[in-house]
C-alpha angles and dihedrals in degrees: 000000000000109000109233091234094069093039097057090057090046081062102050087056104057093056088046090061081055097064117104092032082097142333096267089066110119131220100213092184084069102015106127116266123251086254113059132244089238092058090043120125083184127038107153130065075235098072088063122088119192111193130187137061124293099261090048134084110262128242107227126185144158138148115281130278114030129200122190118163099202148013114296127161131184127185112241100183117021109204130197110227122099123320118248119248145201119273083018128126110247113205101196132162110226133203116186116200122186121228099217101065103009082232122143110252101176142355133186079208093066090050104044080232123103128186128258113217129210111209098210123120116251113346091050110029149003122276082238109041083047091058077046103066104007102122094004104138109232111267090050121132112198128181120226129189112196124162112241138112121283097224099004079247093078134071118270115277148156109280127200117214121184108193118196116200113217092162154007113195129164114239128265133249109191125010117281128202151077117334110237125214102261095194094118094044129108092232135021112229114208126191131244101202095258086062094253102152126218118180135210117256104277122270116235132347122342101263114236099216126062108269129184138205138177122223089169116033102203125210094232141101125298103246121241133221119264085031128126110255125198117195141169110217153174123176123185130184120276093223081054136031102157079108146020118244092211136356131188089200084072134089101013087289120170124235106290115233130222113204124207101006112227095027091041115142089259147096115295097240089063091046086051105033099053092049100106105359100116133245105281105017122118113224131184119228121202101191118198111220094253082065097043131038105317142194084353111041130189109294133252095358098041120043123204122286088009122162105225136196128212131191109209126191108188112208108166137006109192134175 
């Protein structure tokens, strides 16, 4: 699930690209706070002290409320592993505080689950949160104030976020790992160089319910659902295999995403089926046809009440 305190920035976002489609446009990452700066006990990210070691939850106080009227950030903790960089994967815990009260909102602490980043502008990340983390070395802990609401359901405020980076990894093109024994598998899926996978003509009956295998076990993190997925891809017929239906390793395409991850725009197999398999592993999907496209298929590549097989690298799980 999406943490809110990405969302909230996500948020934030969205009503920043508006501004300069009219004058009315806000900026809600300086957009004044629903307390005024005048009725402020705290107007500065100075007045905030964050205590505790990066790993551990932080302890986060001020004096209530807090106004602050734009973006500021201040590392807290520098730490001394490698910088981030653009286009990487950012593994970061994250702890939101609201302003108006200095109470805590959300934690990944809390959750044992913290949120992978993209640094990429804008598909990926905000512009701000970008500025935020860009060049800051792992094992830094680095304090944020945006304006947003802290569930979409409150009144605008000044929010506290306290990132921890645990990790800055480039992302992956083809899924990386450990090979598994595929013995008890339908198919066999063999390798071009590039990683393109191509698979031998299934073994028994089509099964009627979803079934999964993994050919690559990753390293990474089991993905969650309400995450953004990105996949490479190719899927054939069961009843015929001489040739793929579609394939994301053609055609110079780019990763397909799949957001948000169990209510994804795509078949149901594909919103069941990626929900706990980790970062970096290969799986194969064998997708009944209740969990793919049905009575009435895909014309003209997928018949009706076909079986179909798909091939999944899973190369990243964000939010």
């Amino acid at each position: 699930m999406r943490t809110k305190v990405l969302a909230v920035i996500a948020a934030a976002t969205l009503l920043l690209s508006a501004c300069g489609q009219g004058e009315e446009a806000e900026d809600t990452a300086s957009a004044p706070a629903s307390v005024s700066a005048e009725d402020a006990k705290s107007t500065s990210l100075d007045d905030v002290t964050v205590k505790g070691k990066v790993g551990e939850k932080p302890k986060v106080s001020f004096e209530a409320p807090l106004v602050v009227d734009k973006v500021t950030d201040k590392t807290i903790i520098k730490g001394d592993g490698k910088k981030v960089a653009k286009g990487d994967r950012v593994d970061a815990d994250l702890s939101m505080y609201a302003g108006n009260t200095g109470k805590s909102v959300e934690s990944s602490y809390d959750t044992d689950a913290p949120a992978s980043i993209m640094m990429n502008v804008p598909d990926g990340v905000s512009q701000e949160l970008y500025d935020v983390l860009i060049g800051k070395p792992v094992g830094t802990r680095v304090a944020m104030t945006i304006n947003g609401s802290p569930d979409g359901s409150e009144p605008s405020q000044t929010l506290v976020y306290v990132f921890d980076i645990k990790d800055s990894l480039k992302p992956l093109t083809r899924a990386e790992g450990k090979k598994v024994d595929q013995s008890k598998n339908p198919v066999t899926v063999k390798w071009a160089d590039n990683g393109e996978p191509s698979i031998s003509k299934p073994k028994g009956k089509a099964p009627k319910e979803l079934e999964s295998y993994t050919t690559i076990e990753g390293e990474g993190p089991k993905v969650k659902e309400g995450q953004k997925v990105a996949v490479q891809y190719s899927g054939w017929l069961w009843e015929d295999n001489s040739k793929y239906f579609d394939s994301s390793w053609q055609d110079g395409r780019e990763p397909f995403p799949v957001d948000p991850v169990g209510q994804a725009g795509v078949i149901e197999g594909w919103n069941e089926g990626l929900v706990g398999a980790k970062v970096g592993s290969q799986i194969v999907l064998v997708v009944p046809p209740d969990k793919g496209y049905g009575e009435q298929g895909s014309p003209p590549s997928i018949p009706g009440n076909a079986p179909l097989i798909f091939v999944i690298d899973i190369l990243s799980a964000v939010g």
